[in-house]
Every structure is written in structure tokens, then in C-alpha cells.
LUMGULO-339117 format. One record per residue (C-alpha): residue in three letters; y, z, x. Coordinates in Angstrom, 3 decimals, decimal comma, padded with zeros to 6 digits. Example, Ala and Ser with C-alpha at 12.3 -4.5 7.8 and 13.67 -1.06 7.14 Angstrom:
# residues 2
   rest          y          z          x
    ala   -004,500    007,800    012,300
    ser   -001,060    007,140    013,670
***
This chain:
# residues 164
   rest          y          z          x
    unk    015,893   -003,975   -010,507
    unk    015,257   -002,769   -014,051
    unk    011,730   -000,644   -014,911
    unk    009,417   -002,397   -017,218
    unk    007,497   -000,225   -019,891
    unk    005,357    002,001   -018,194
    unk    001,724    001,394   -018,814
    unk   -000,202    003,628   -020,411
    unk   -002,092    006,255   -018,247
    unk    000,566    006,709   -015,622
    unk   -000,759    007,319   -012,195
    unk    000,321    009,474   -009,440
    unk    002,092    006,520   -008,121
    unk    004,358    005,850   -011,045
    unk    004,754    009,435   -011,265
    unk    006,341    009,840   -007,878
    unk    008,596    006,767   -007,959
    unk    009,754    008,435   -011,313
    unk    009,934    011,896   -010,054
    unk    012,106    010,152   -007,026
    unk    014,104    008,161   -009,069
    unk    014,053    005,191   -007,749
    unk    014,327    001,498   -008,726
    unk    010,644   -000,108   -009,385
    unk    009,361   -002,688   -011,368
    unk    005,832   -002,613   -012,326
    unk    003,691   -005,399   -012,395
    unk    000,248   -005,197   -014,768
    unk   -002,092   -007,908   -014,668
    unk   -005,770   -008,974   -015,170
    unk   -008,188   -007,600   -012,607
    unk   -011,079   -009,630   -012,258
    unk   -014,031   -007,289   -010,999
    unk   -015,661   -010,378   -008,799
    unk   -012,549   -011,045   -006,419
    unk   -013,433   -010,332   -002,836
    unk   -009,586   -009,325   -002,024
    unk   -007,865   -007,172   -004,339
    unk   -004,025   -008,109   -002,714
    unk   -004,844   -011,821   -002,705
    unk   -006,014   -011,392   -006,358
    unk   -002,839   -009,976   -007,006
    unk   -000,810   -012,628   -005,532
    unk   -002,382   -015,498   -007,067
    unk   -001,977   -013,883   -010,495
    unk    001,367   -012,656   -010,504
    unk    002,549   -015,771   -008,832
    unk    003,868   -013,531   -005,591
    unk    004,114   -014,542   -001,827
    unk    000,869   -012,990    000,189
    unk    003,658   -012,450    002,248
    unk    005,199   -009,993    000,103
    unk    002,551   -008,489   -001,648
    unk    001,149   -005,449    000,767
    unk   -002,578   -003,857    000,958
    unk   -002,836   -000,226    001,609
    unk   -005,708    000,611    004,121
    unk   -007,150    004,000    005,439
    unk   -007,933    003,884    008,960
    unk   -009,269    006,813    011,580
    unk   -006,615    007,562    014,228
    unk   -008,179    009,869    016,864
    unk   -010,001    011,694    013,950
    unk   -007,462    011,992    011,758
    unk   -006,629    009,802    008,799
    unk   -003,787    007,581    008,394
    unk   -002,858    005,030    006,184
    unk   -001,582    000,936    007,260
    unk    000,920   -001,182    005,074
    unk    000,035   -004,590    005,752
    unk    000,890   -007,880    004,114
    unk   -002,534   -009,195    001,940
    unk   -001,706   -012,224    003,866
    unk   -002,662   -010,977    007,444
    unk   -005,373   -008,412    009,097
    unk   -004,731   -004,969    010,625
    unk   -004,472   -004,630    013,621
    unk   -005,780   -001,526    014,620
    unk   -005,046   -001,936    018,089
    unk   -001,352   -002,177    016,876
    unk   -001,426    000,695    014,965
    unk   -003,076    003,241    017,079
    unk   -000,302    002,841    019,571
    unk    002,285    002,999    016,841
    unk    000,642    006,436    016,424
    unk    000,139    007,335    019,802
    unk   -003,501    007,591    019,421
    unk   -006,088    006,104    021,892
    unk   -008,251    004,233    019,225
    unk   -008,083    003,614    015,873
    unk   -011,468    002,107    013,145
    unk   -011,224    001,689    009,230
    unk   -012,275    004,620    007,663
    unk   -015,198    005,174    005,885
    unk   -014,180    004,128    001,779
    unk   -015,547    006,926    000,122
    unk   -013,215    009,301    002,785
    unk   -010,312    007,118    002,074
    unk   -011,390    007,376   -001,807
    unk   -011,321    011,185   -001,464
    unk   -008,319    011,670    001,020
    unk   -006,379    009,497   -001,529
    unk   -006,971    010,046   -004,555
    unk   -007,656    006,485   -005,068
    unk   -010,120    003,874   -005,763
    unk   -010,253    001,314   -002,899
    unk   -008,623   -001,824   -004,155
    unk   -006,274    000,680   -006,149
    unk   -005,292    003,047   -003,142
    unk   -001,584    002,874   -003,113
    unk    000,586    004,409   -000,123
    unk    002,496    006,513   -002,825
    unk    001,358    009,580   -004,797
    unk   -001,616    010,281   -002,722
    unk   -003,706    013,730   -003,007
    unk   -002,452    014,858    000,427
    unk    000,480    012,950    002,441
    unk   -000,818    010,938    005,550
    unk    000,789    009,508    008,323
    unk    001,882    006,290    007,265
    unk    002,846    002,576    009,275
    unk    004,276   -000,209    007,155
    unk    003,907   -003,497    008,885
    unk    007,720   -004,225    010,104
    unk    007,580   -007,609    008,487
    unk    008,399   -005,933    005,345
    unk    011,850   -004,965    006,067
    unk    012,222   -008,976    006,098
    unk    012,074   -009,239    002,113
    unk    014,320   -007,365   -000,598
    unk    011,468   -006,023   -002,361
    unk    007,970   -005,798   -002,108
    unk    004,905   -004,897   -003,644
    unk    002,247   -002,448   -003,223
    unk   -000,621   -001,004   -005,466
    unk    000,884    001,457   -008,190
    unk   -002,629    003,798   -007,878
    unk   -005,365    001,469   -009,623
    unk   -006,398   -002,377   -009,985
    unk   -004,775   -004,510   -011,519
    unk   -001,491   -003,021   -011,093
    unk    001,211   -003,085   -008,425
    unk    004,133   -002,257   -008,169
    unk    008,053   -003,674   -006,658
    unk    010,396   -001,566   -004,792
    unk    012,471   -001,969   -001,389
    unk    010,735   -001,795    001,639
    unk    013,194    000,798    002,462
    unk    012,119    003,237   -000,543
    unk    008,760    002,893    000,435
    unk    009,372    003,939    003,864
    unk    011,379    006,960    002,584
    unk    009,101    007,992   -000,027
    unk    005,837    007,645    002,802
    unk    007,697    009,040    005,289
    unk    006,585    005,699    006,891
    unk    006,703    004,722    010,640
    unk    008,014    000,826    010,628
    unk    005,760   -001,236    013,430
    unk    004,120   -004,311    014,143
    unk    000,565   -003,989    012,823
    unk   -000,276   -006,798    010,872
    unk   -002,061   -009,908    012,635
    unk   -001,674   -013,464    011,154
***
């Protein structure tokens, strides 16, 4: 998978798939500030599969946070992923938490390069696809890479979290 020009402004993302040396491809594209779902938005624009194209989502596990891979075409389930982290409960977090836990905007918080790691869960139905995309650290820009980099570079648990 060859790299495309990297935008300008790098963002912690990029710099960590760079720094690990692995195979990306980034994809830039038009954010429009009135969509209601950033990963659909994405999607539609770059011509993508919902299926393959993942949102990045803070949640509270037991009072700690943790962060959910899940395709843009499902829901968490946070049901799902509290047992995948052996916690009793599980609630979205608060967005200016996951803002400053991250490093991130929300609708730009990407699983990679964040301020602090955090356990992670990608939603198993990504090892079904070759690649797959996630946000690169802002909107309007995502970026491709195996499910299988992802989970090394996250230090990912793989689990069934999404619901249809």
C-alpha cells in the first residue's frame, strides 16, 4: 500500500504510523461542518464501505477511560465492550474528557497518537477486511492501514462490540 503525500500539519497520528513504519495511505477530503456523523461523512465522500470505515469513541469503563473501534456503519455496544474489559458497566464519556484524554477533537479523535495510551477494543469485524480506515487525528482526514497494525500499534483487544 504506497503513502500518499503527507498533508500539511501532520498530526500525532501520522506521526506515529511514521515513527512505526508502517504501510498507510492517507485519505484527505472535504469536511462539511453540518454533517451529523463524521464516519458516515467520510464514507460517502471517499466512496468507502461504512463497513470499513471505523469511528473512534471514548467510553467510561468502571471509571476509567477507554477507547471503542467500531464500524461508522453500526452502534457501540457498550454492554459488549464492558465485558470485553471485564468491567461491570460501561457509558460514553463526557466529549470534552474524551477531547482532553485524547488529544483530539471529537469527530477527529483517532485511536492512534493519542496524549496518553488507553485501553483499546476494535470491533472484531475488522479483521474481516484487508485494510481499513480510521481518523488520522482531525476531520476530514482518515487514514488506511491493516486491521492488524492497528491492533498492534493500540495495543488493541479484538471483540464483538459493534451492534448492527
Amino acid at each position: 500500500m504506497p503513502r500518499r503525500p503527507r498533508p500539511s500539519g501532520a498530526t500525532a497520528a501520522i506521526r506515529a504510523l511514521e515513527q512505526a513504519g508502517v504501510d498507510f495511505v492517507l485519505h484527505p477530503y472535504e469536511h462539511d461542518p453540518r454533517a451529523t456523523s463524521y464516519g458516515v461523512e467520510a464514507a460517502q465522500v471517499l466512496g468507502i464501505p461504512e463497513a470499513r470505515v471505523f469511528k473512534t469513541l471514548v467510553a467510561d469503563a468502571d471509571g476509567r477511560l477507554v477507547v471503542a473501534v467500531v464500524p461508522v456503519s453500526g452502534l457501540l455496544d457498550l454492554k459488549a465492550l464492558a465485558r470485553a474489559l471485564g468491567a461491570r458497566r460501561a457509558a460514553m464519556a463526557d466529549p470534552g474528557a474524551a477531547e482532553r484524554a485524547t488529544g483530539y477533537v471529537v469527530g477527529g479523535i483517532s485511536p492512534l497518537g493519542q496524549k496518553r495510551p488507553h485501553p483499546t477494543v476494535l470491533d472484531a469485524s475488522a479483521l474481516g477486511h484487508e485494510t481499513v480506515l480510521v481518523s488520522a487525528g482531525r476531520r476530514g482526514l482518515d487514514v488506511e492501514l491493516a486491521p492488524a497494525e492497528l491492533v498492534t500499534l493500540t495495543s488493541a483487544q479484538v471483540a464483538a462490540i459493534a451492534q448492527a
